[in-house]
Structures are given as C-alpha cells and as structure tokens.
N, C-alpha and C positions, 0 to 999 in steps of 0.2 A: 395546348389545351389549358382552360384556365378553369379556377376554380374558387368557389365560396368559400368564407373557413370552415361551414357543416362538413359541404363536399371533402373538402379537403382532411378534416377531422377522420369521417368515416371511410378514408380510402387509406391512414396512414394509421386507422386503430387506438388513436388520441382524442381530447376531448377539445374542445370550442376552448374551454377555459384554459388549457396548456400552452395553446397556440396563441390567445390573448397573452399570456405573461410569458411565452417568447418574444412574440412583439414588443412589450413594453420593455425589456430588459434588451433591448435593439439584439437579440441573437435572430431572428427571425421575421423580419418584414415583412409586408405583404406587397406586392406589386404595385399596386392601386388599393384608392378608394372609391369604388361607385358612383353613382352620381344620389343613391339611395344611401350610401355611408358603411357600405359593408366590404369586409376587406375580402380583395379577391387577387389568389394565388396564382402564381405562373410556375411555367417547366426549372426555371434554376431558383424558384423556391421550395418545388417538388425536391428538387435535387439539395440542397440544403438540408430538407430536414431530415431527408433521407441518412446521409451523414452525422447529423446530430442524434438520429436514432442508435445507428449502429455503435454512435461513442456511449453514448447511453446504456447500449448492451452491455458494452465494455468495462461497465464500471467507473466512467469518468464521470467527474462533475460538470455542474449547468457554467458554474465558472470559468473553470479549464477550458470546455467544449467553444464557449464563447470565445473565448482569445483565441484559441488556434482557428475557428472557421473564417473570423472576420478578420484575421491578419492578413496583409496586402502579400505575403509571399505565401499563402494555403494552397497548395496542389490539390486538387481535389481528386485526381488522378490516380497522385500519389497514396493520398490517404484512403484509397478503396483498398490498394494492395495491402498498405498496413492493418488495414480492418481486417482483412482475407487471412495472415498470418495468423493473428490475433483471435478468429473465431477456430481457425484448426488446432491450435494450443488449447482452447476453450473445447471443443469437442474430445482433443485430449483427455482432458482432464476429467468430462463427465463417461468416457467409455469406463476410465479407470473406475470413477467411482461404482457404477453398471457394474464391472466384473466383481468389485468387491461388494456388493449386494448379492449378486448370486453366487460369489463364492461360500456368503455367510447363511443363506439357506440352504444350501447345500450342507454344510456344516452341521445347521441346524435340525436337518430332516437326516443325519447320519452315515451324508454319503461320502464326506471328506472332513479332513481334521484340519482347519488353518490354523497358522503360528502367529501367535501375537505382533509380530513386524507384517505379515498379511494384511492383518484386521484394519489396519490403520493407511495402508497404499491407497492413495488419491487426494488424503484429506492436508499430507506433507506438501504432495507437489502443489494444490490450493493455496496453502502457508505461502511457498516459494514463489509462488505467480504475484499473489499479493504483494509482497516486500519485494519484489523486483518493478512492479508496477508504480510506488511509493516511492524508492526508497532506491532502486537499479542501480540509474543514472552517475547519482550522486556521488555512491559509494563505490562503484568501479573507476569511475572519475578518477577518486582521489585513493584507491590501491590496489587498482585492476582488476581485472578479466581473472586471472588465476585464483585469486586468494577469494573471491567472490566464489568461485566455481570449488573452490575446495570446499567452503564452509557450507553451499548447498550438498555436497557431497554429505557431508556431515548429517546435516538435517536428514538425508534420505536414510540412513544406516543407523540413524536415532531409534532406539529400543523407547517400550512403552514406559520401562522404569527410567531409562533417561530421561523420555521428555519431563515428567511428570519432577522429576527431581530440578530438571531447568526451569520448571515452571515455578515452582517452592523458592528456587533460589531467586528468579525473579521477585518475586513477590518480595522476599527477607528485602530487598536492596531500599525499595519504596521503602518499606515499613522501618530501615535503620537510615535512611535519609532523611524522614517526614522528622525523625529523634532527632536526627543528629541536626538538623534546619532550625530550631528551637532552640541550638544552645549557641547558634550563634559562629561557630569557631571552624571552619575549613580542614583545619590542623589539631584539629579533638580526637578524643580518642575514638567517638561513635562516626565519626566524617570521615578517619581512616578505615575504620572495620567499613562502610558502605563503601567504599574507595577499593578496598581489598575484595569483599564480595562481586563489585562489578569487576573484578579482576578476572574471577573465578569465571562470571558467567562470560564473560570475552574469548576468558582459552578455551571455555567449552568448543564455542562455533568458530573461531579461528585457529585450532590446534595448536598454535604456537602463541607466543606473551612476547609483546615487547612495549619497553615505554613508551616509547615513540608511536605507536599504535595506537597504544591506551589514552596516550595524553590528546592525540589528534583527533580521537573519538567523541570522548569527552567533550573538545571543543566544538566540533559538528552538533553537540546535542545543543550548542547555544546558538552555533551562525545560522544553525536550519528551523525554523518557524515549527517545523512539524513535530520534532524529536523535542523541542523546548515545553510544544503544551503537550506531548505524553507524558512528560515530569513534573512540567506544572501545573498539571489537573492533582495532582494529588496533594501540590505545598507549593504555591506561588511564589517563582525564584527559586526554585529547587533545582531547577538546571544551569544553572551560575553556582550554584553551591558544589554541584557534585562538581560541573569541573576543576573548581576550586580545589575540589580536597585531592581529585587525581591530580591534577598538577603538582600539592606538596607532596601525593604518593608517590608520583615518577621519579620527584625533581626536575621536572621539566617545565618550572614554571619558568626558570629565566630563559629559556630557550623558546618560547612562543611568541 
C-alpha cells in the first residue's frame, strides 16, 4: 500500500512538516515523486519510520537515529528486539514511579507512613537509565561490568541527605574550577582544592579512590566530546584544566 505524506502523517500521528525535514535531512525518503510532485510513501518506508519513532520514544537523537537506520549493516530485525527490551525497562520504571504516587497518597490521606528512601524510588532508577544510556558503553569499556554495577548500587541506597549533599559538592567543584580557570595555574592552590573535591565526589559513587582511576577520568572528561561541554558550559577549557590539575593531584601526569 502506498501512501501520500498527509496519508502517511495521519496514520503515523506526525505532521506533513516532520516528515518534510526527514526527507531533507536524507533520514527519511519518500519512494517516489508523483507525476503531480507529491511524495508518496511505500511499505519499508512505513517500516522506517516506524523505527525511527520508537528510537524517538526512546530518547535518541534525530542524529544518532539517522546513522544507525541508514548504516549499510542496520538489522532492522534486530533493532525491534532491542526496542522491546528497551520499552519493558521503560515500563519499569513508570510502574515504579505509579506505585510511588500512590504510595504518597496514601501517606497523605493517613493510611501508611513512607520513609524518606520510599519517597524517592523510581526517580534513582530514571537517574541510572539515563547515564547508562549516555554514558554505559564508554564507561564499562574502559572499568567494567563490576565497578559500574557497584556504583549503581550506590546510587540505589543513596539517602535523601546524601544525594543532596552530592549535589552541593558537585556544584562546589564548577564553582572552585570556574576560580581556579582564572588564575591560570593547574598546580594552584584553588586547581588542587577542585582536584581534591572531584576526589571526594569520585569516592562517593565509586566507594573506593585510586589514582589511577581519578587520573583516567579526568582524561575521559577531554577524549569524550560530551563530559568536555558539561565542563565547558560553564569556563571554556575547563575540562583540559581539571585534568590538568588531577594529573598534578595523582601524579600521574608522566604516566599518561
């Protein structure tokens, strides 16, 4: 069956103009063009964007979505199952938050008492779905399966005076980098104190410190494009800076 892009728009619940700037941005073709000039859709462009919806659901980018559908080795097969994973995690995660709505009315209306590590279940595992989504890949990569799996442990058993305390200390690190980015000096006294605080927030979610750790972190915040601009949204070049000053924190510069 083929179809117009209205057709097409109105049976996949997008609009004419979405489907135009897929087109343009080659994630999306049409089959043809009319002999009247109107683009009209076929069954594995149905199937296309079907795919590109559910990445969509998923939280991916129009970027991302694009490389992976038009790569000459794309399963499409394969990528339903991964979609199917991906939404029962996803339903996970909204039962969680479902039960902790009505555990808080309940609460509220004085039929149960939750404990402040209650009030907050759904919104953690949320946290960890995201930074595994980002961020997974990279970082089991390069120190596995285990110590990944610890530090979510971590975050699940995080009290609300934790987070909020990790949160505070996050913030200090920006706010003694942005200083310490200003004077210039790697090996300062305020490049060490930010150096020593990102120490702190490290052992928090990794329970254990080591140089070797800290310095190889540090260095991911400059080879990864992504961790570079969460540092340098706030002091351009602030992620060449911090690793700088960890490396003289470690001493692990000459070892890099």
């Amino acid at each position: 069956m083929e179809y117009t892009i209205q057709k097409l728009g109105l049976l996949a619940g997008i609009s004419t103009r979405t489907l135009r700037y897929y087109d343009e941005i080659g994630m999306l073709k049409p089959a043809r063009i009319n002999s009247s000039g109107y683009r009209i859709y076929g069954q594995a462009e149905v199937d296309r964007l079907q795919q590109i919806l559910f990445y969509k659901e998923l939280g991916v980018g129009l970027e991302e979505i694009k490389m992976m559908i038009t790569a000459p080795a794309f399963d499409g097969k394969n990528a339903l199952r991964e979609h199917r994973l991906k939404l029962l995690e996803k339903r996970q995660q909204l039962d969680l938050l479902i039960a902790n709505v009505d555990k808080t009315i309940a609460q509220n209306e004085g039929r149960i008492t939750m404990t402040d590590k209650e009030k907050f279940e759904g919104f953690k595992k949320q946290m960890l779905d995201e930074n595994e989504q980002k961020y997974g890949k990279e970082i089991r990569e390069k120190y596995g399966d285990e110590q990944v799996e610890r530090s979510n442990q971590i975050v699940k058993n995080m009290t609300q005076e934790q987070h909020t305390e990790i949160e505070k200390l996050g913030a200090e690190i920006i706010s003694v980098l942005v200083e310490a980015y200003a004077t210039g000096d790697p090996a300062g006294e305020l490049a060490q104190k930010a150096a020593d605080l990102h120490r702190q927030w490290l052992s928090f979610y990794w329970g254990h410190y080591s140089k070797e750790a800290h310095a190889g972190i540090a260095q991911m915040y400059v080879d990864d494009e992504r961790f570079t601009a969460y540092y340098d949204k706030h002091q351009p070049g602030a992620a060449v800076f911090l690793r700088d000053a960890v490396l003289v924190y470690t001493g692990m510069g000459d070892s890099q």
